[in-house]
C-alpha positions as CSV (number, residue, x, y, z in Angstrom):
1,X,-14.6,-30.5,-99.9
2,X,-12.9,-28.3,-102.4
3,X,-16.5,-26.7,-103.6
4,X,-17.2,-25.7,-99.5
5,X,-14.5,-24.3,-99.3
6,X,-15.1,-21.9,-102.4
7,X,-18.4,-21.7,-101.4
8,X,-17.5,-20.6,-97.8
9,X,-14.9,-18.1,-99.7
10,X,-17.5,-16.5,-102.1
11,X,-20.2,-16.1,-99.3
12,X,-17.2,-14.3,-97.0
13,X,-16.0,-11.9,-99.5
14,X,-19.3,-11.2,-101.0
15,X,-20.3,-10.4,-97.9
16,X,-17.9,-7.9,-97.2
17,X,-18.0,-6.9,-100.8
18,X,-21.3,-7.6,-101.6
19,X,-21.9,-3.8,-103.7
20,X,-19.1,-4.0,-106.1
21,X,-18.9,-5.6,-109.6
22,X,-16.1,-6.2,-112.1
23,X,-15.4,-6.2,-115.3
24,X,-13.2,-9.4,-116.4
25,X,-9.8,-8.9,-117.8
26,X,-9.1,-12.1,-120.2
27,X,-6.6,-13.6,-122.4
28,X,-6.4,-13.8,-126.2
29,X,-5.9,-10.4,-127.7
30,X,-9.7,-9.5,-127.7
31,X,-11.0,-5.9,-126.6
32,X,-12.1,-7.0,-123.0
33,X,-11.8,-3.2,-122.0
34,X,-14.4,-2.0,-124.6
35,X,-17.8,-0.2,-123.5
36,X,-15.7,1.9,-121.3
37,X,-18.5,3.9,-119.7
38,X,-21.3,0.9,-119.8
39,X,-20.5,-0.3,-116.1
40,X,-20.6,3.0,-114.3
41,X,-23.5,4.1,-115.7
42,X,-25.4,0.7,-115.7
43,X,-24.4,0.9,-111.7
44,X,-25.6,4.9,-111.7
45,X,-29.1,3.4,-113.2
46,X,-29.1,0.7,-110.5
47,X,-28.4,2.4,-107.4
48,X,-30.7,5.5,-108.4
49,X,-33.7,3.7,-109.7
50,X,-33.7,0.0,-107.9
51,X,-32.1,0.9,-104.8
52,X,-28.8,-0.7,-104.8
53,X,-25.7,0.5,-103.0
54,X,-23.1,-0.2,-106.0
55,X,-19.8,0.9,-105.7
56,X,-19.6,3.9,-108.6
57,X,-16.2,2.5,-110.2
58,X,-16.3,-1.2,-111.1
59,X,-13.0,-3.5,-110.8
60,X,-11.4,-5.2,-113.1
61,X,-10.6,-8.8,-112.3
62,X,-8.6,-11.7,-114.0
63,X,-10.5,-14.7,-114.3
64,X,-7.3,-17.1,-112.7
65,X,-6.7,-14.1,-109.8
66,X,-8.4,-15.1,-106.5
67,X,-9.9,-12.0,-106.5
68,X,-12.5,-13.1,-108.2
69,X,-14.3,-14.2,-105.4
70,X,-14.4,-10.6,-104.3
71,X,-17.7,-10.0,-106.9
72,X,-21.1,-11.5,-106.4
73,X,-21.0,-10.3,-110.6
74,X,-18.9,-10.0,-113.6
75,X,-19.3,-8.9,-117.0
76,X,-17.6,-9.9,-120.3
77,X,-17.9,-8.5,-123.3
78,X,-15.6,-7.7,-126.6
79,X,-15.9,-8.1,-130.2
80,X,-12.6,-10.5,-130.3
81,X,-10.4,-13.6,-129.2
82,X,-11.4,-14.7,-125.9
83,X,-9.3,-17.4,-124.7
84,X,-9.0,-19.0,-121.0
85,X,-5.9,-20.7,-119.9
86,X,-5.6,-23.3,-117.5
87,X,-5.6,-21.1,-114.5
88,X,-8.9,-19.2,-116.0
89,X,-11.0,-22.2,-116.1
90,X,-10.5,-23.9,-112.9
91,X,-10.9,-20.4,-111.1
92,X,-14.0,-19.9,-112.9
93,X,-15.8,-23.1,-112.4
94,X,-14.9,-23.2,-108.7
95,X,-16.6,-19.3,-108.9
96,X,-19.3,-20.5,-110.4
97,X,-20.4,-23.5,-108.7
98,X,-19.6,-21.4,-105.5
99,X,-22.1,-18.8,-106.6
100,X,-21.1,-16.3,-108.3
101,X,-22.5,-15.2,-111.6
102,X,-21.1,-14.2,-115.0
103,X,-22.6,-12.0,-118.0
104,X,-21.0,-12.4,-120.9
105,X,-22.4,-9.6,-123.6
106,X,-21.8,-10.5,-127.0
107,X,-20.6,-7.1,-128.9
108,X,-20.7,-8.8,-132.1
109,X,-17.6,-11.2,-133.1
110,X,-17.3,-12.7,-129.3
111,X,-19.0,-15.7,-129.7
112,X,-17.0,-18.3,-131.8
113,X,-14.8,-17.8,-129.1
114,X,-16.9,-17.8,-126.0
115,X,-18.7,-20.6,-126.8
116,X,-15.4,-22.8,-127.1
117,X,-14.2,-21.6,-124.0
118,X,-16.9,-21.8,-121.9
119,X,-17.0,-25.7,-123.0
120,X,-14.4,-25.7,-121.0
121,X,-15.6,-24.5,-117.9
122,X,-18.3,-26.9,-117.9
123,X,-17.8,-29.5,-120.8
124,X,-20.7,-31.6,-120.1
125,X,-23.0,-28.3,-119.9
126,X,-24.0,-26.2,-123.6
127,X,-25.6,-22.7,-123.0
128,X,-29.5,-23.2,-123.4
129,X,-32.0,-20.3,-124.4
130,X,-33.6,-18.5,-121.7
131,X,-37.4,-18.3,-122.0
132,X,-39.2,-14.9,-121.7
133,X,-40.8,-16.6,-118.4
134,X,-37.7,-16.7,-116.7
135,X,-37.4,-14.5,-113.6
136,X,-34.5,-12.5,-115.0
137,X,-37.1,-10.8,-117.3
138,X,-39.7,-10.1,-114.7
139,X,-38.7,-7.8,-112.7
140,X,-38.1,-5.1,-111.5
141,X,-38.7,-4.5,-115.0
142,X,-41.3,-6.7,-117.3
143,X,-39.8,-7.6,-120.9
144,X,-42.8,-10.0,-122.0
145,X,-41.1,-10.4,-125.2
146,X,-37.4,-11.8,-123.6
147,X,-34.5,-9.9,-124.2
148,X,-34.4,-7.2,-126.2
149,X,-32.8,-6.0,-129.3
150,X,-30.3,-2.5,-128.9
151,X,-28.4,-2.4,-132.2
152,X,-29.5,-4.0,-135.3
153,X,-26.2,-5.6,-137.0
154,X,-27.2,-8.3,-139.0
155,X,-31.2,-8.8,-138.8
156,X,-30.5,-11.8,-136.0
157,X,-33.4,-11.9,-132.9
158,X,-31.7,-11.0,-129.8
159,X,-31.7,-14.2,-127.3
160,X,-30.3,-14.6,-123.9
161,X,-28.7,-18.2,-123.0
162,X,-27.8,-19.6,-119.9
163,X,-26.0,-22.2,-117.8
164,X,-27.9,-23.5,-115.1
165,X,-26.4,-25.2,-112.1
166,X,-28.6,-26.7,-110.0
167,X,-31.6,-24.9,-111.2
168,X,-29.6,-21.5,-111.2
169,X,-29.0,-19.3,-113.5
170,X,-24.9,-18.5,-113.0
171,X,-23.8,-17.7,-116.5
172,X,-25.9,-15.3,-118.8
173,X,-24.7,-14.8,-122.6
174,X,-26.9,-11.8,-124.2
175,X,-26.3,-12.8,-127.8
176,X,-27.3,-10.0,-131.0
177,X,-28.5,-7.9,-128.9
178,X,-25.7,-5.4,-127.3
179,X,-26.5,-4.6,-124.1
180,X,-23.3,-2.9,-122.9
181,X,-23.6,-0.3,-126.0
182,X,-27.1,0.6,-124.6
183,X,-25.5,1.4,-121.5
184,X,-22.5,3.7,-122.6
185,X,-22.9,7.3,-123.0
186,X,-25.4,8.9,-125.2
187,X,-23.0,10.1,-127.6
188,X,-20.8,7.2,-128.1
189,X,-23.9,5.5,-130.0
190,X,-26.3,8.0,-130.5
191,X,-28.8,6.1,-129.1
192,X,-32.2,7.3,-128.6
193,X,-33.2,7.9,-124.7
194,X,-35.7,5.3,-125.1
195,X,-33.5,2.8,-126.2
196,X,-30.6,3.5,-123.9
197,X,-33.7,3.2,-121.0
198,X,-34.8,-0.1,-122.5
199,X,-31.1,-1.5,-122.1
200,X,-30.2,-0.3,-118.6
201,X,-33.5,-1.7,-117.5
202,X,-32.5,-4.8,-119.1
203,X,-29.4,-4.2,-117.1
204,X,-31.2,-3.2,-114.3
205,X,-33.0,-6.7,-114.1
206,X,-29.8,-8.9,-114.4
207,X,-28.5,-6.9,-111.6
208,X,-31.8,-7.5,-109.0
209,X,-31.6,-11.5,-110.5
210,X,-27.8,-11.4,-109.2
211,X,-28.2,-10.1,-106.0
212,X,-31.6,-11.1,-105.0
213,X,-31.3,-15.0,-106.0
């Protein structure tokens, strides 16, 4: 009864919030505020080249708040301590297994701690790797090749894991690959057009999966 509910909650707000995304707030001392300028202009990309209707300025949202079940998405990301209280995880798994979906982008030193924490959330789930044949790298943008690789840190292949429920996709972890950076303004990274393109398309897919699915 407690998952209808949630599920009855999530498909309200989402429905009278259905063009706005957040960015999570979390505990543990990590930079959960980095990539400043990687959600606005991943939304700019989105709602100029796939024809969504995304609020410009993205929310922030803590994963205990019930607000959370304001956002059909929300993104992760940091290069530090991640760590989910009590509060955190409940909330999250009854957002999850509601429908709503979480991207958690690795900005390199995130995932010894993500991986602990999001054990859990589901503690009899692991993230599994996402094949290249997996809708989320279809369209509206074809990456034959799975996710691809924005900043080369340590020589590791980019790969994209997931936990399913159901069949879904409702978590996404984009692992050696930094996504978010791709996305921020040209002169943060001094990233080539072409590379920055590559990333928000990447983006650009996650966001169609999201709300399309």
């Amino acid at each position: 009864m407690r998952k209808i509910i949630g599920l009855l909650l999530l498909i309200l707000s989402c429905n009278a919030h259905a063009q706005e995304i957040a960015l999570v707030k979390y505990n543990g001392g990590g930079d959960w505020y980095g990539n400043p300028t990687s959600l606005p202009n991943l939304i700019k990309f989105c709602n100029q080249n796939i024809h969504t209707r995304i609020k410009s300025k993205p929310g922030t949202v803590e994963l205990s708040s019930p607000d959370l079940l304001s956002y059909p998405f929300v993104h992760l990301t940091g290069h530090g301590n991640v760590f989910f209280n009590e509060y955190d995880v409940n909330n999250l798994r009854n957002y999850l297994t509601a429908g709503g979906f979480l991207h958690i982008d690795d900005n390199y030193g995130i995932d010894t701690y993500i991986r602990k924490e999001m054990k859990k959330v589901f503690p009899g789930s692991d993230f599994v790797e996402i094949p290249a044949t997996h809708a989320i790298f279809q369209k509206p943008y074809a990456f034959p090749g799975g996710l691809p690789k924005i900043h080369e840190h340590d020589g590791k292949r980019p790969q994209a894991f997931g936990i399913f429920i159901g069949g879904k996709l409702v978590c996404l972890y984009t692992y050696e690959c930094d996504l978010g950076d791709g996305w921020e303004d040209a002169e943060v990274h001094n990233d080539p057009a072409a590379v920055r393109e590559k990333a928000l398309k990447m983006g650009a897919n996650i966001i169609n999966y999201v709300f399309n699915n």
